[in-house]
C-alpha positions as CSV (number, residue, x, y, z in Angstrom):
1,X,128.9,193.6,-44.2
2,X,128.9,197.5,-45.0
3,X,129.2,200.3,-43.2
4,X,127.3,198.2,-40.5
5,X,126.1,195.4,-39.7
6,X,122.2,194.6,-39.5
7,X,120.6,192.0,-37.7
8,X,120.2,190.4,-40.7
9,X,124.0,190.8,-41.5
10,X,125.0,189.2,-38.4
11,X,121.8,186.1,-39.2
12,X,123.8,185.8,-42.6
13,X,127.8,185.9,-41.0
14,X,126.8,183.2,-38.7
15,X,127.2,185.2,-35.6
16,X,126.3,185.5,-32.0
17,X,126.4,188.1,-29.7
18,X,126.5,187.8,-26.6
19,X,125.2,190.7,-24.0
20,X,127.2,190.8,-20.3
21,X,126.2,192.6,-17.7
22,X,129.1,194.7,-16.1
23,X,128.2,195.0,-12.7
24,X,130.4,193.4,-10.5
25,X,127.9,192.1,-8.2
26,X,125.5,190.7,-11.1
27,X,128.3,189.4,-14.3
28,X,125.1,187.8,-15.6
29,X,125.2,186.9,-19.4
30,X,122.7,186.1,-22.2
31,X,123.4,185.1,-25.9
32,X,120.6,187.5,-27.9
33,X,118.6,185.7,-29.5
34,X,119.2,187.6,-33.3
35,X,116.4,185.7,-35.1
36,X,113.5,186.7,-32.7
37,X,115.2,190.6,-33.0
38,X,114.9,190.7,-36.7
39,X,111.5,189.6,-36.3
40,X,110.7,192.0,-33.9
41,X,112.7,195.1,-35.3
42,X,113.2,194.3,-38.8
43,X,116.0,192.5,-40.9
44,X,117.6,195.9,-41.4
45,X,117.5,197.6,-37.9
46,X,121.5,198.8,-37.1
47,X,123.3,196.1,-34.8
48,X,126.9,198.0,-34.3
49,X,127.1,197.7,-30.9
50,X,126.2,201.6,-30.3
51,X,123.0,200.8,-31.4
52,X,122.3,197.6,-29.6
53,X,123.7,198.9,-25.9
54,X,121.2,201.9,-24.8
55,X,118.2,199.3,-25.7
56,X,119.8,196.4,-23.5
57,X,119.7,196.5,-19.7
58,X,120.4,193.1,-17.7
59,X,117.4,190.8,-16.7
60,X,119.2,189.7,-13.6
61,X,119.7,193.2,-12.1
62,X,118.3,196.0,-14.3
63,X,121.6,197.6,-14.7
64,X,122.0,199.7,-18.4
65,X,126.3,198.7,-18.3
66,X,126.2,196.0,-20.9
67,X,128.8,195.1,-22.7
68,X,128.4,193.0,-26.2
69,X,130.9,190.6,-27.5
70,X,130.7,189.1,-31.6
71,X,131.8,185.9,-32.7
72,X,131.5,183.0,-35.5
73,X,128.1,181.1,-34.0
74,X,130.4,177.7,-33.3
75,X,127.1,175.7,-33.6
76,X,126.5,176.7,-37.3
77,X,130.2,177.0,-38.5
78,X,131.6,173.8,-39.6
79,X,134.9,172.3,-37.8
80,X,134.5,175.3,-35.4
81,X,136.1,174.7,-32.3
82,X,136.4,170.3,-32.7
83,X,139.7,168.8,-33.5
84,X,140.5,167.6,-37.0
85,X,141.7,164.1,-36.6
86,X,145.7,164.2,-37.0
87,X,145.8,168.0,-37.8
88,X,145.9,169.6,-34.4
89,X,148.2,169.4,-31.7
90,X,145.4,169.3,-29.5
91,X,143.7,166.3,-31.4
92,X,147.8,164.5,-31.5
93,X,147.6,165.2,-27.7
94,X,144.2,163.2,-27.3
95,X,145.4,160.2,-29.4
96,X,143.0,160.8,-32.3
């Protein structure tokens, strides 16, 4: 992915990112929706999360401390997260 990642980067690594507010009192969190961002902002608009954070605040309580967090979208990779029959210990532990 480069120097950076794009929003487009992250549409094309099957990613999510996930925005959490940090306020003890709120903990609110919200999956971004990328697809309506590189809409909005453009495929190649900087998605590192120094340039998401200043434009985020949470819609619960307003607050600007928002953390991010990145990972594989488990909906659109394959096998992610489900047991493979008679691979995984966990599977072996369910009787598949």
């Amino acid at each position: 992915m480069g120097k950076g990642w794009t929003l487009q980067s992250l549409i094309d690594g099957k990613m999510t990112v996930t925005a959490s507010c940090r306020k003890a009192s709120c903990n609110h969190s919200k999956v971004l929706p990328l697809e309506e961002l590189r809409d909005r902002l453009g495929p190649d608009t900087p998605a590192m999360e120094w340039d998401l954070r200043p434009k985020l605040k949470c819609e619960v309580c307003g607050s600007k401390d928002v953390g991010l967090i990145y990972a594989p979208d488990s909906n659109k990779v394959p096998g992610m997260g489900k047991a493979i029959p008679g691979k995984s210990l966990y599977a072996k532990a369910k009787g598949e």
